[in-house]
N, CA and C of each residue as an Amber inpcrd file, in Angstrom:
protein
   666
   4.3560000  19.8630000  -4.9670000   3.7210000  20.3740000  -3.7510000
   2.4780000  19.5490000  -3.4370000   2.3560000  19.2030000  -2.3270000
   1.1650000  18.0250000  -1.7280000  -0.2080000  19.2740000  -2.2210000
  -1.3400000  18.3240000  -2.1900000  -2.3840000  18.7990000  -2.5750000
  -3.0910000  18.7790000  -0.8070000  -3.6870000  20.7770000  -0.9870000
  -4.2000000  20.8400000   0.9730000  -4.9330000  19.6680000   1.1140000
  -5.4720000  19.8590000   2.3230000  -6.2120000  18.6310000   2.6300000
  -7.6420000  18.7310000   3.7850000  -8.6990000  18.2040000   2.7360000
  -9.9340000  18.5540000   3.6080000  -9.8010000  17.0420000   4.4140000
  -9.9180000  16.7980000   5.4460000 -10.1940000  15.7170000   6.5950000
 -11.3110000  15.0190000   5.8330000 -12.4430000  15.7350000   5.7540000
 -13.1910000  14.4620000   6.3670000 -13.8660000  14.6580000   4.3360000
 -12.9090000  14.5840000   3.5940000 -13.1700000  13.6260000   2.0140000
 -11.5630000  13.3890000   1.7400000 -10.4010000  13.6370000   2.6130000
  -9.4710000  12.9200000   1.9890000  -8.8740000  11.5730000   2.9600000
  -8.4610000  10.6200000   2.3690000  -7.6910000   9.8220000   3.2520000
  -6.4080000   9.6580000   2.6830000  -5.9220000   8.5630000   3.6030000
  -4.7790000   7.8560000   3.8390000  -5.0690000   6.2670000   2.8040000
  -4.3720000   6.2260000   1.9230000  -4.4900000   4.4950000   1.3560000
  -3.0000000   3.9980000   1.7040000  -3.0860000   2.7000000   2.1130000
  -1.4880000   2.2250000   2.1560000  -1.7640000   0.3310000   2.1030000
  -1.1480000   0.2100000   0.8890000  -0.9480000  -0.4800000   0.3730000
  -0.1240000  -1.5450000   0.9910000  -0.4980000  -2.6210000   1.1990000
   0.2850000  -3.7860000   1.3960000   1.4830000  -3.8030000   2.5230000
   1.6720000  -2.5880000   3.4340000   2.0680000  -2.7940000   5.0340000
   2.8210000  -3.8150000   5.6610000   3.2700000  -5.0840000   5.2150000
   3.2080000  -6.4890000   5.6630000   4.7230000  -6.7010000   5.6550000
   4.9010000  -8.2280000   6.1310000   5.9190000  -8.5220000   6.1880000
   6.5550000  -8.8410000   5.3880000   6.1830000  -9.9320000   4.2870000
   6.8790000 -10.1560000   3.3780000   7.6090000  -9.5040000   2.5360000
   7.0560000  -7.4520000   2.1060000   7.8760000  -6.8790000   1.7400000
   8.6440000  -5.6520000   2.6130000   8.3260000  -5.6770000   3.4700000
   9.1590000  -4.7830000   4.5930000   9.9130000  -5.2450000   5.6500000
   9.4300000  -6.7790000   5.7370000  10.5890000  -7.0520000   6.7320000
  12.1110000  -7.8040000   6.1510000  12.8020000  -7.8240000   6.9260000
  14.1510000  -8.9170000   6.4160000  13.9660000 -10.0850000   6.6790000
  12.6520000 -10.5100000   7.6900000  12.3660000 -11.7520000   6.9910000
  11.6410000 -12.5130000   6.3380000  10.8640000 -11.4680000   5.3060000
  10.1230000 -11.5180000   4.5200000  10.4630000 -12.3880000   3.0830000
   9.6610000 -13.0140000   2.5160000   9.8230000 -13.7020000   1.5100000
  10.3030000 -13.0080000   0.0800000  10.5210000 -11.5960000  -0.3850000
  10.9510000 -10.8670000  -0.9260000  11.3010000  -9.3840000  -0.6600000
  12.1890000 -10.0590000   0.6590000  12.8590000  -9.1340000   1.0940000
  13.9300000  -8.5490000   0.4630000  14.9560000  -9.7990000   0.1910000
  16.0710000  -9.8540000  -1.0840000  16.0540000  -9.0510000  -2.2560000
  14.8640000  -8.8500000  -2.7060000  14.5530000  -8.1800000  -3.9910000
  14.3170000  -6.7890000  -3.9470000  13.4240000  -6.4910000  -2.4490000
  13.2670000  -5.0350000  -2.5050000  13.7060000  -4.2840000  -1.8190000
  14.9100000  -5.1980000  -1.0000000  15.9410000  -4.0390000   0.3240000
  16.7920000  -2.6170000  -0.5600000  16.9990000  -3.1280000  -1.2690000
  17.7140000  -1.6910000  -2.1940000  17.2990000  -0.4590000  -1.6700000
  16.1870000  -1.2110000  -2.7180000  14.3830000   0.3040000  -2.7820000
  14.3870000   0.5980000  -1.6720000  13.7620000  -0.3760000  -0.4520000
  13.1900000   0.1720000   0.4440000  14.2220000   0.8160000   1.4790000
  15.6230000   0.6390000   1.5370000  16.8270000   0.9330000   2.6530000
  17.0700000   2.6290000   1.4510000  17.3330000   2.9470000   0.7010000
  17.6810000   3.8270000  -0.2440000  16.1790000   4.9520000   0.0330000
  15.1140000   4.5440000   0.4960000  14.2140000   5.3860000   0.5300000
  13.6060000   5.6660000   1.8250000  14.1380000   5.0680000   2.8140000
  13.7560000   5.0120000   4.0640000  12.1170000   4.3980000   4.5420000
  11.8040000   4.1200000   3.2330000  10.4160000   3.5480000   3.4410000
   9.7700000   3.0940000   4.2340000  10.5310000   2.2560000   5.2850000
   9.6110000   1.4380000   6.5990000   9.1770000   3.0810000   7.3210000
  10.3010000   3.6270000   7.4820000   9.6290000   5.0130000   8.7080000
   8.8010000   6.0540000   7.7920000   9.2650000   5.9650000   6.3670000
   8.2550000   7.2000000   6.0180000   6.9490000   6.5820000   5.5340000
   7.0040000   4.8990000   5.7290000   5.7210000   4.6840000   6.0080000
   4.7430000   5.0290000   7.2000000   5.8270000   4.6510000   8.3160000
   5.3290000   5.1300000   9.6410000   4.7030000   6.2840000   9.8730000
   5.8840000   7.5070000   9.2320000   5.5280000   8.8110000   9.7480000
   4.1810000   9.3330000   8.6350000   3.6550000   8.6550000   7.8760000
   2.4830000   8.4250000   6.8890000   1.1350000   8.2180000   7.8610000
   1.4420000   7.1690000   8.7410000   0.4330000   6.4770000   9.6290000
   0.2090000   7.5590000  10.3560000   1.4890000   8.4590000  11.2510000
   1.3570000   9.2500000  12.0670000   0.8280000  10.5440000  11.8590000
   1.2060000  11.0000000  10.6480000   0.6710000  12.4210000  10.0040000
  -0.7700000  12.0250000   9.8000000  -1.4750000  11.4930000   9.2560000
  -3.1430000  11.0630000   9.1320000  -3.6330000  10.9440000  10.2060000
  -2.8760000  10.0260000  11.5390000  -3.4710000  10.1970000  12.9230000
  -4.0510000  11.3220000  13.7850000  -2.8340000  12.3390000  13.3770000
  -2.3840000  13.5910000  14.1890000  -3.3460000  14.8220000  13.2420000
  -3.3930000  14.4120000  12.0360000  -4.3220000  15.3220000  11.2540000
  -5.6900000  14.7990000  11.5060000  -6.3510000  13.9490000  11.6780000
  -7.6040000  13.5080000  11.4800000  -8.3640000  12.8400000  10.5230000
  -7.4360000  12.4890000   9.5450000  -7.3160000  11.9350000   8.5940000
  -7.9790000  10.2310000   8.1440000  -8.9680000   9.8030000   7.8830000
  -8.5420000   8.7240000   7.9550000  -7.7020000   7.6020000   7.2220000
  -7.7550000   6.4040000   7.7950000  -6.4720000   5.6280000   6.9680000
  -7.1340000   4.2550000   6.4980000  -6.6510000   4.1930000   5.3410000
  -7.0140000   2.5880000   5.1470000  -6.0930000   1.5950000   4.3490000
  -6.7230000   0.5740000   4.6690000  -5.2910000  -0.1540000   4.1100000
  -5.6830000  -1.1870000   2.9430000  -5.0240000  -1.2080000   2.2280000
  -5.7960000  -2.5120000   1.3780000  -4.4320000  -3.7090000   1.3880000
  -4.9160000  -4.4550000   2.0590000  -3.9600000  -5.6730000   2.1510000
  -4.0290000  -7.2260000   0.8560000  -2.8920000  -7.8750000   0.9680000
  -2.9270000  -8.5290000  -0.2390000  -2.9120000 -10.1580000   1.0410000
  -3.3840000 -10.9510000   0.7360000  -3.4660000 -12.7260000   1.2710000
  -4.1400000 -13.3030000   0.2210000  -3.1720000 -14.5010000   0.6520000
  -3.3810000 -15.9800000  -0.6270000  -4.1160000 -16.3920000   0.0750000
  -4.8180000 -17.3760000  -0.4910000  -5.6070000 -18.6830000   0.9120000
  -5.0060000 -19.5820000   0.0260000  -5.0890000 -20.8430000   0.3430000
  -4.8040000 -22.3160000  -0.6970000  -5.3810000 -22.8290000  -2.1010000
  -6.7610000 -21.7940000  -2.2210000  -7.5640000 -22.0190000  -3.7160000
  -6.8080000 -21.0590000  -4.3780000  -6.2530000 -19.9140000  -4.0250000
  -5.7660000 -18.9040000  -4.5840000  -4.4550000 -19.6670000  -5.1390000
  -3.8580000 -20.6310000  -4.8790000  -2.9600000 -21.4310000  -5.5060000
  -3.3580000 -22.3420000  -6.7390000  -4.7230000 -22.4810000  -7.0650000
  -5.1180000 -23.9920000  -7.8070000  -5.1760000 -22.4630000  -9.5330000
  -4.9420000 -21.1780000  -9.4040000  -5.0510000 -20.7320000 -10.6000000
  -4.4090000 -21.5510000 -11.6870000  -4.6500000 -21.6400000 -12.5140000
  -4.2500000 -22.1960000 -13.7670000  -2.8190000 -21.1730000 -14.4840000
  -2.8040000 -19.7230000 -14.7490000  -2.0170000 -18.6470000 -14.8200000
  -2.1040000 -17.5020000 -14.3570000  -0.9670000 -17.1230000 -14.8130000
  -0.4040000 -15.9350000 -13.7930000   0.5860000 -15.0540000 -14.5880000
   1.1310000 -13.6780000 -14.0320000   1.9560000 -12.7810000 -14.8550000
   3.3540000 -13.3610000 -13.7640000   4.3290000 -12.8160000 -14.2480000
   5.9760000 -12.9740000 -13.6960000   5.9350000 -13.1290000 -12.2580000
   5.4400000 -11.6560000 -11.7680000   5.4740000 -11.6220000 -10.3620000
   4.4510000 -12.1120000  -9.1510000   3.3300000 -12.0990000  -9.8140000
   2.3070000 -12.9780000  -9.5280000   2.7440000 -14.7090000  -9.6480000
   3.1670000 -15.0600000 -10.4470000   3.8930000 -16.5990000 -10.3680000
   4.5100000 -16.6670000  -9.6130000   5.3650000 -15.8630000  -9.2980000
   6.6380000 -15.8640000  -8.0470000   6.3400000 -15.6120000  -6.5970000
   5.0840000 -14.9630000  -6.1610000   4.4000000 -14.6440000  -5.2700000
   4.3920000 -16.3380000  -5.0160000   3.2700000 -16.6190000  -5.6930000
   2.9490000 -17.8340000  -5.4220000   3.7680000 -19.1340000  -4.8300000
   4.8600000 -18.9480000  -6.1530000   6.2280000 -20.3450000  -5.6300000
   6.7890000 -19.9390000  -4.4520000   6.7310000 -18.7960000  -3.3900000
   7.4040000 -18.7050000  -2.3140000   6.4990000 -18.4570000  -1.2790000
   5.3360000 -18.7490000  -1.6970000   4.0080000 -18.6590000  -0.4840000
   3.8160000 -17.0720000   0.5170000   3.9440000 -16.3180000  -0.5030000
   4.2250000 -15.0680000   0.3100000   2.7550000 -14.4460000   0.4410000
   2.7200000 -13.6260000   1.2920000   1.3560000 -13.6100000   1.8970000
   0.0520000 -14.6240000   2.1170000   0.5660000 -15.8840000   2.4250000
  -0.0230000 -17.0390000   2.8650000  -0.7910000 -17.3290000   4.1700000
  -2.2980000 -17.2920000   3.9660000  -2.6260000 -17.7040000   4.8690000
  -3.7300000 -18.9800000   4.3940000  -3.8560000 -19.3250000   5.8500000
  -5.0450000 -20.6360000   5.7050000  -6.2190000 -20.7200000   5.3070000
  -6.9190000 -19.8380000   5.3660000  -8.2810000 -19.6700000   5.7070000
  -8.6770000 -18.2550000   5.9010000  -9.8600000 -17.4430000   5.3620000
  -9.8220000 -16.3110000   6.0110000 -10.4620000 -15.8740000   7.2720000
 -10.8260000 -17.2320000   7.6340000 -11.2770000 -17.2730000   9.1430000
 -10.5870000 -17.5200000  10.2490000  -9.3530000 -18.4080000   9.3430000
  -8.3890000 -18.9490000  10.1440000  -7.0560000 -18.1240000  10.6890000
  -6.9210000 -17.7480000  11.7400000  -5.9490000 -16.6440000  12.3820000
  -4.6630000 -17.4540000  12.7770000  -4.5780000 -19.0970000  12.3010000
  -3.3040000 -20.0410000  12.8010000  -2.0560000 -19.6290000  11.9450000
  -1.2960000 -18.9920000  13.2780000   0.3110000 -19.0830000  12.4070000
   0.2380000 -17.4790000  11.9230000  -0.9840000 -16.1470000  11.6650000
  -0.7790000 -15.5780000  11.3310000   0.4190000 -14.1510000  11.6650000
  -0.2480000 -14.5500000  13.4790000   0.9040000 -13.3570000  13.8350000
   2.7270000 -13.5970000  13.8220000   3.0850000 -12.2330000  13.4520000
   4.3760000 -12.1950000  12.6490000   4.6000000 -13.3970000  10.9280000
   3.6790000 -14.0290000  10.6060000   4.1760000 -14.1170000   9.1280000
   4.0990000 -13.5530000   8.1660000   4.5970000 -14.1030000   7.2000000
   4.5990000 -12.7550000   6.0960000   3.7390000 -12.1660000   5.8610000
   2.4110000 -12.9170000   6.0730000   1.3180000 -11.5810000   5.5480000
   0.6990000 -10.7760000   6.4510000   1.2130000 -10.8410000   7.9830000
   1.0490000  -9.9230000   9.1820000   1.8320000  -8.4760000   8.7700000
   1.0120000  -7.4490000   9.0680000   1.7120000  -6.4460000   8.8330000
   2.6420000  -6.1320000   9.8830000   3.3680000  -5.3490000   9.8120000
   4.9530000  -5.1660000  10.4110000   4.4900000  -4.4700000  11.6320000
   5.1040000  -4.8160000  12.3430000   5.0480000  -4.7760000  14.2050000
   4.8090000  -2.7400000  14.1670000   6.1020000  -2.2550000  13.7620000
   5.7480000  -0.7790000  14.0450000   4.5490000  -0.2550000  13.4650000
   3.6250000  -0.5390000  12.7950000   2.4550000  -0.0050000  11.7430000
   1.2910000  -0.7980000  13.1270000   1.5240000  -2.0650000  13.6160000
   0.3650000  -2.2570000  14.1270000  -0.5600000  -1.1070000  15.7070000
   0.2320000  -0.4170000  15.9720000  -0.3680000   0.3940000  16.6520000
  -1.5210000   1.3110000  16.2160000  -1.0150000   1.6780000  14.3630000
  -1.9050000   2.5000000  13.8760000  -2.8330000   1.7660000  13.1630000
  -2.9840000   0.4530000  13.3320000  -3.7370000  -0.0430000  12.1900000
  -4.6320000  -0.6720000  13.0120000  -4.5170000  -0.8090000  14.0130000
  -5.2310000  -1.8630000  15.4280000  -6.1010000  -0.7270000  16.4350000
  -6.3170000   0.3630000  16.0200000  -7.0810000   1.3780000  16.7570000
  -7.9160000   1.9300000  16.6820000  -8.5130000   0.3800000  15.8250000
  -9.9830000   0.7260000  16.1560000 -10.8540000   2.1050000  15.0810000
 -10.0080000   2.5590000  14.5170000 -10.5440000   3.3850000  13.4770000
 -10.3470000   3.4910000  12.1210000  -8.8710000   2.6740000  11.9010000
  -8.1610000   2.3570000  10.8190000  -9.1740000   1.4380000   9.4680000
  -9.8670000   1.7000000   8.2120000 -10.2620000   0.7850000   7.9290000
  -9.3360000  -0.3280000   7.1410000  -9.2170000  -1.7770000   7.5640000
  -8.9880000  -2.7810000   6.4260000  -9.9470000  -3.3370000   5.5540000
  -9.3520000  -3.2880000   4.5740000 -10.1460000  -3.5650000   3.4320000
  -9.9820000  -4.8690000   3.2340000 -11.1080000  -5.6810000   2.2270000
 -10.7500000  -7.0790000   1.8340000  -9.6220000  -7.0090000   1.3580000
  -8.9100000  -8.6380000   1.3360000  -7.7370000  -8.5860000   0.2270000
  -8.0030000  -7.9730000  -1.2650000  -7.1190000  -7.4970000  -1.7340000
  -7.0600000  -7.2040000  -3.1520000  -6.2680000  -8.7830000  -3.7900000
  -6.0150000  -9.3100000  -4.9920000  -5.8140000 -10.6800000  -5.3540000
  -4.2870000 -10.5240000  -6.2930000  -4.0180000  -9.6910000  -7.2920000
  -3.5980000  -9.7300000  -8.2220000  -2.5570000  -8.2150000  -7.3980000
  -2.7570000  -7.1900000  -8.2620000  -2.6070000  -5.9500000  -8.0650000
  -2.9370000  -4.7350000  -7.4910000  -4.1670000  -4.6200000  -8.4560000
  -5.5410000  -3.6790000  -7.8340000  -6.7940000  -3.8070000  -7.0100000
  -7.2200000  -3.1620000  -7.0020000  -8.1970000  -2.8920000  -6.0640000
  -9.8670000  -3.2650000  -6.7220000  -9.7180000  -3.9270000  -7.7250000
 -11.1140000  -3.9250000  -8.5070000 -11.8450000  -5.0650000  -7.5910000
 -11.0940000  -6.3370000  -6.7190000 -11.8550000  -7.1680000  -6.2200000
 -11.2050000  -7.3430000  -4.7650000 -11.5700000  -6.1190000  -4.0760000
 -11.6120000  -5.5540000  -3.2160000 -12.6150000  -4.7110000  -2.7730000
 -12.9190000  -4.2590000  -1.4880000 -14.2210000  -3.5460000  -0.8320000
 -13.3680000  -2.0860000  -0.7490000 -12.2690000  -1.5690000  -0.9860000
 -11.5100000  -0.4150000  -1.1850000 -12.3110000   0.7450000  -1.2570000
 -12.7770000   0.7820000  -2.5500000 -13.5360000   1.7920000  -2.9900000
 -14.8470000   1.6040000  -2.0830000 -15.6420000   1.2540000  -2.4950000
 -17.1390000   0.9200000  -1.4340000 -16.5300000   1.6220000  -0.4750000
 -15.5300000   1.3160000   0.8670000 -15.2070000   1.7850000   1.8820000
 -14.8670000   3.5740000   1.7700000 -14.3120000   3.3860000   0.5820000
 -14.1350000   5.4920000   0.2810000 -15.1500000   5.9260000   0.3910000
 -15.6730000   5.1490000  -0.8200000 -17.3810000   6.3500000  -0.9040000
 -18.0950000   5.9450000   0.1120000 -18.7370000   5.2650000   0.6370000
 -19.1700000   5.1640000   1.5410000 -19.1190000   6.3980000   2.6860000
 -17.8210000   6.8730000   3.3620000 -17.1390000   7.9090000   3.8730000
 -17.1360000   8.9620000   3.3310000 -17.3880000   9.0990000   1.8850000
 -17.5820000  10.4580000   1.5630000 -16.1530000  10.7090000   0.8800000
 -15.1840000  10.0560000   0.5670000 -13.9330000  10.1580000   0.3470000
 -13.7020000  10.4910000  -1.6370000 -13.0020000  11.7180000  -1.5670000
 -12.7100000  11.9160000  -2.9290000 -11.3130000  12.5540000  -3.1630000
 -10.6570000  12.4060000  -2.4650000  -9.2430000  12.3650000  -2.1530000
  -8.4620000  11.7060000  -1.6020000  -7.2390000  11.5920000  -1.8750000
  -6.1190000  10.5100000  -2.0110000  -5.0090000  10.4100000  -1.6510000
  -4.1920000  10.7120000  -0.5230000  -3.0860000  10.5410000  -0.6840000
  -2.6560000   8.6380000  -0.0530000  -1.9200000   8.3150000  -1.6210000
  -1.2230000   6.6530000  -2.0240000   0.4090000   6.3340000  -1.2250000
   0.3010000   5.2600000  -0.6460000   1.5440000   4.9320000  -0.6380000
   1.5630000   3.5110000   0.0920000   2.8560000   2.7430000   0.0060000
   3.0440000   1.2370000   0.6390000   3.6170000   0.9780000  -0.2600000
   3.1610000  -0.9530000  -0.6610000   4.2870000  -1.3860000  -1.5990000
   3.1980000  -2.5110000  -2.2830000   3.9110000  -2.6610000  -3.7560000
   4.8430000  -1.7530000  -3.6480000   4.9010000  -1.0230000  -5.3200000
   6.0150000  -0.3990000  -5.5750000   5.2010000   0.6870000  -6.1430000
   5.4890000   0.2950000  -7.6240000   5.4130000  -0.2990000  -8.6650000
   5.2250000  -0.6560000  -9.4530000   4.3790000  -1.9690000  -9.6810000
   3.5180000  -2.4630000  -8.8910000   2.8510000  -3.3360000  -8.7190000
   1.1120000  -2.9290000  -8.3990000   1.3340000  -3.4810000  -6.5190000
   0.6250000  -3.3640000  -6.1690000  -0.3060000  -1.3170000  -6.0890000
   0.6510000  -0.8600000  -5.5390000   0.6300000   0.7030000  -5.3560000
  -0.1320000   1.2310000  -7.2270000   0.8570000   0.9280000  -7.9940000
   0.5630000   1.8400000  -9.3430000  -0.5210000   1.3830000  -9.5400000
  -1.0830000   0.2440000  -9.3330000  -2.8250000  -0.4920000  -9.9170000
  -3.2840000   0.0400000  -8.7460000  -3.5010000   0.3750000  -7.4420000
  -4.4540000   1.2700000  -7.1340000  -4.1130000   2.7630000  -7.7770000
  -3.0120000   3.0950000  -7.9970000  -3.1760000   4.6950000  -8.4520000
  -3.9120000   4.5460000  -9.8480000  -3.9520000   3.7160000 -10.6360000
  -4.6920000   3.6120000 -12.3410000  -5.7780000   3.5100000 -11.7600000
  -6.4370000   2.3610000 -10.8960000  -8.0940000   2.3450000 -10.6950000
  -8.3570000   3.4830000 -10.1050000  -7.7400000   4.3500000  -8.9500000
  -8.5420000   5.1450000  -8.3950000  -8.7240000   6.2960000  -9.7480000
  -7.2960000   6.5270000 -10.0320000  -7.7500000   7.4690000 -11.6610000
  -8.9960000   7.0710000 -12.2800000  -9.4960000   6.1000000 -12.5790000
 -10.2570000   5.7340000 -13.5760000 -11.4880000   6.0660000 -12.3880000
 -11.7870000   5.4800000 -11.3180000 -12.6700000   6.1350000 -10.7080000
 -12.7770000   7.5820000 -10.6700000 -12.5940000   8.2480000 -11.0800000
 -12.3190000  10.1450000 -10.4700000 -11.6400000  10.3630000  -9.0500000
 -11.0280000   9.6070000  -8.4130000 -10.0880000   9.6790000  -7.2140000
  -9.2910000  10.6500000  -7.9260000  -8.8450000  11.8360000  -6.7650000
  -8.1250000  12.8260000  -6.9820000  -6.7500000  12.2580000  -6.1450000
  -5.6270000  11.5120000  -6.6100000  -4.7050000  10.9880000  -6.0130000
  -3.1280000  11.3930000  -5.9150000  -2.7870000  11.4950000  -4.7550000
  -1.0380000  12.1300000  -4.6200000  -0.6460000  11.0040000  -4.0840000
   0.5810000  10.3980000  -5.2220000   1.8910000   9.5960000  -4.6620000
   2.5890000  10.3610000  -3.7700000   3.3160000   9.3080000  -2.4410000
   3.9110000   9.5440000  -1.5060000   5.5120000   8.9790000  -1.9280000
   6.1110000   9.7650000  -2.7390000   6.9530000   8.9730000  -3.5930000
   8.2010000   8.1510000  -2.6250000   8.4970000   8.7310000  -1.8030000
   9.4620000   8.1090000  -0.8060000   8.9340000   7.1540000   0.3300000
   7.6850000   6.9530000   0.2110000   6.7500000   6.3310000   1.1170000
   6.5110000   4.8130000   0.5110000   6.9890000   4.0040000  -0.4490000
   6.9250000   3.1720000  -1.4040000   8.0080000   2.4470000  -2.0250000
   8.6550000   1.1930000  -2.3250000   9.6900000   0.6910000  -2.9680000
   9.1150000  -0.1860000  -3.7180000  10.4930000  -0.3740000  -4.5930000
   9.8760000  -1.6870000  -5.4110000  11.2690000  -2.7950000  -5.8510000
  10.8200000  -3.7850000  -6.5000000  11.9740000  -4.9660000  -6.6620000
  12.7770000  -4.3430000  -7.9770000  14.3160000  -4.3640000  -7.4540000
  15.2540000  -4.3260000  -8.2730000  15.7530000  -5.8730000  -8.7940000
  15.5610000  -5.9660000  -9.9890000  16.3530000  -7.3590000 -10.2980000
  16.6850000  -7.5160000 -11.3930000  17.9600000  -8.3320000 -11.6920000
  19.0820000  -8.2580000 -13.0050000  17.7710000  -8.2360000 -13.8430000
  17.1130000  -9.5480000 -14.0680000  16.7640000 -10.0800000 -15.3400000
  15.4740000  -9.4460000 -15.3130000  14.8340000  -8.1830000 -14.9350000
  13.2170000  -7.4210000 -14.9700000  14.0020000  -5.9850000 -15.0170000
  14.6320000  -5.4280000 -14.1010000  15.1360000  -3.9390000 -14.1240000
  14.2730000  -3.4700000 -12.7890000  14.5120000  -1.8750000 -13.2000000
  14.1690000  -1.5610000 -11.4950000  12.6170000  -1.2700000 -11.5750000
  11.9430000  -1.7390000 -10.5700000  10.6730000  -1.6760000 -10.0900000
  10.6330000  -0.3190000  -9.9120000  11.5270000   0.1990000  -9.2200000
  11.2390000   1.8370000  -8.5880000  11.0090000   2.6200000  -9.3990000
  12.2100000   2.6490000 -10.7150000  12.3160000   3.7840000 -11.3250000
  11.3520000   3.5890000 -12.6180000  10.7030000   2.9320000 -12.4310000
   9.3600000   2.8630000 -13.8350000   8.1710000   3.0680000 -13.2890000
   8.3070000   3.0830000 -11.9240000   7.0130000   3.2550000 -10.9890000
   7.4080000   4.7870000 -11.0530000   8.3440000   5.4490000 -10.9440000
   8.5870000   6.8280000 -10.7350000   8.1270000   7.4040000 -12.1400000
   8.7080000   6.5750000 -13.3990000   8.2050000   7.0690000 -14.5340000
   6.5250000   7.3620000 -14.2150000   6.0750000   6.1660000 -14.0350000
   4.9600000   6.0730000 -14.5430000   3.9230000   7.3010000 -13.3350000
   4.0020000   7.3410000 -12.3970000   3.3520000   8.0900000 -11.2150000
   3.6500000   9.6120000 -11.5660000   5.0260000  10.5400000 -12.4140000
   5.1260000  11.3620000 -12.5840000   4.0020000  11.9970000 -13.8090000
   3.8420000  10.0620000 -14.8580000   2.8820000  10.7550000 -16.2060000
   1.1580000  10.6980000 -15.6720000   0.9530000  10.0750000 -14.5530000
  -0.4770000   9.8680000 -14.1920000  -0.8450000  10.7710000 -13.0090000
  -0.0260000  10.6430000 -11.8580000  -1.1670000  11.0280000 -10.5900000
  -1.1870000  12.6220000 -10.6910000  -2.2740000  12.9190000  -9.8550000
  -2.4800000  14.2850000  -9.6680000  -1.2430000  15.3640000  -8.7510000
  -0.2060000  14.2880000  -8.1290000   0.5640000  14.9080000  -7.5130000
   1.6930000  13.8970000  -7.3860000   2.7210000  13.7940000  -7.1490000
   3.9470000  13.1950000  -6.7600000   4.9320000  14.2230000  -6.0520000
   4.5590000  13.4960000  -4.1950000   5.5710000  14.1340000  -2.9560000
   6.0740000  13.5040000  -2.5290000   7.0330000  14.2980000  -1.7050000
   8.0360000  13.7470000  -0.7230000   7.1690000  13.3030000   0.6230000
   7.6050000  12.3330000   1.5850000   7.0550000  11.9420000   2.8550000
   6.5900000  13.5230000   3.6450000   7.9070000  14.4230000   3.1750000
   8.1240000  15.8140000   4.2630000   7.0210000  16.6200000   3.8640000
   6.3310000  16.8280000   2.5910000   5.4850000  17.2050000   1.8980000
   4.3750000  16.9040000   2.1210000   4.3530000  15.1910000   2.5320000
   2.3650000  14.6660000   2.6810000   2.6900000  14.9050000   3.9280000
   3.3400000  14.7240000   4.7540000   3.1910000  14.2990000   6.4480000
   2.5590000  16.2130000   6.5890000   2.9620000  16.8980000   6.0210000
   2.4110000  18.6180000   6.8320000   1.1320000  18.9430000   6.1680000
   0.8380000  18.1830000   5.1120000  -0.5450000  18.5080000   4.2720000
  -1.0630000  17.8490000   5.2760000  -0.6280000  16.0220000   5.7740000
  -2.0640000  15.8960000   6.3780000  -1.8830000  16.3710000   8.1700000
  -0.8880000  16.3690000   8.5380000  -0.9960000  16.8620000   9.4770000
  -1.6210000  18.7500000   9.9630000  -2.0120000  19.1970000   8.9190000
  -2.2760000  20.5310000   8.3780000  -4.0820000  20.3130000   8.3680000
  -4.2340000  19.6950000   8.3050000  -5.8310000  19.1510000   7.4090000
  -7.0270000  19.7770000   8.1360000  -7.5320000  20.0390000   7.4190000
  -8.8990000  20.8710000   8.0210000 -10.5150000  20.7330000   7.7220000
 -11.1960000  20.9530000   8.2710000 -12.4990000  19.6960000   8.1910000
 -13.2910000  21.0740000   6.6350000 -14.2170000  20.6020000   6.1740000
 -14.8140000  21.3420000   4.9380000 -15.6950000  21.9830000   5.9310000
């Protein structure tokens, strides 16, 4: 059962939004269409955006971009290496806006209405996974924010390292469990279902889309 929801200390986090893993022509698209077609994820991301809108909720996003130094690392873990060899979330410069709209690290056309209005916060990139070298947090507290409802992509990655840091911060956090996919592949196993392990032994809550969308659309100021 979703945890109620006070407006103005809980938000919306959503994780990584973009093309490379939500679209089909994304650079690891191949890997996570399973997950994400099996969970309906692109819309119950949507209807995520829309329930926080319609509740009052706010939303933020923590997005992931390479620049070209972000390539000169020396090492890296599996999927982080592989990020890299296929230039996925690649951009030039973080000043530089050339080539960005529609590539992979543009977030996906249906999300930009809610993310472009002016109230939505984006956060710096996050680099790796989590959120530790990122303005994420700063941006919560700042707002007064001590509640959580998590979701995007993807969820044994990027998603589960913000659900561990915000834990470790005292973030009171609910997975959006159908709101999230992850890479199925022969030679690793499934992304999803260890992200499911793992979100059932940690967060404060694990719901359905139908579950967060009426908490926050429900939401009521303190």
């Amino acid at each position: 059962m979703a945890v109620p929801v006070i407006a103005d200390v809980t938000a919306l986090v959503v994780t990584d939004p973009q093309n490379d893993f939500l679209s089909e022509k994304g650079v690891f698209w191949d890997a996570v269409q399973q997950s994400v077609i099996e969970n309906n994820t692109i819309d119950n991301i949507e209807t995520m955006f829309q329930a926080a809108k319609e509740g009052g909720v706010p939303v933020f996003i923590s997005p992931h971009y390479y620049f070209p130094w972000d390539h000169q690392w020396k090492f890296g873990g599996t999927i982080e290496k592989a990020m890299h060899e296929v230039g996925m979330y690649d951009r030039p410069d973080p000043l530089d806006l050339t080539g960005f709209e529609g590539s992979g690290a543009d977030f996906l056309d249906q999300y930009k209405q809610y993310i472009h209005d002016g109230e939505t916060v984006v956060a710096n990139p996050h680099k790796v996974y989590g959120p530790e070298n990122n303005d994420l947090f700063l941006q919560l507290r700042k707002r007064g924010i001590d509640s959580v409802y998590l979701c995007g992509m993807s969820a044994n990655l990027c998603t589960e390292a913000h659900l561990r840091a915000m834990l470790e911060s005292g973030f009171d956090v609910t997975v959006v469990k159908d709101a999230t996919a992850a890479a199925i592949l022969p030679d690793l196993g499934d992304g999803y279902a260890a992200a499911m392990t793992n979100f059932r032994f940690l967060a404060n809550a694990v719901v359905t889309t139908e579950e967060a969308s009426l908490a926050l659309r429900s939401a009521k100021t303190s």
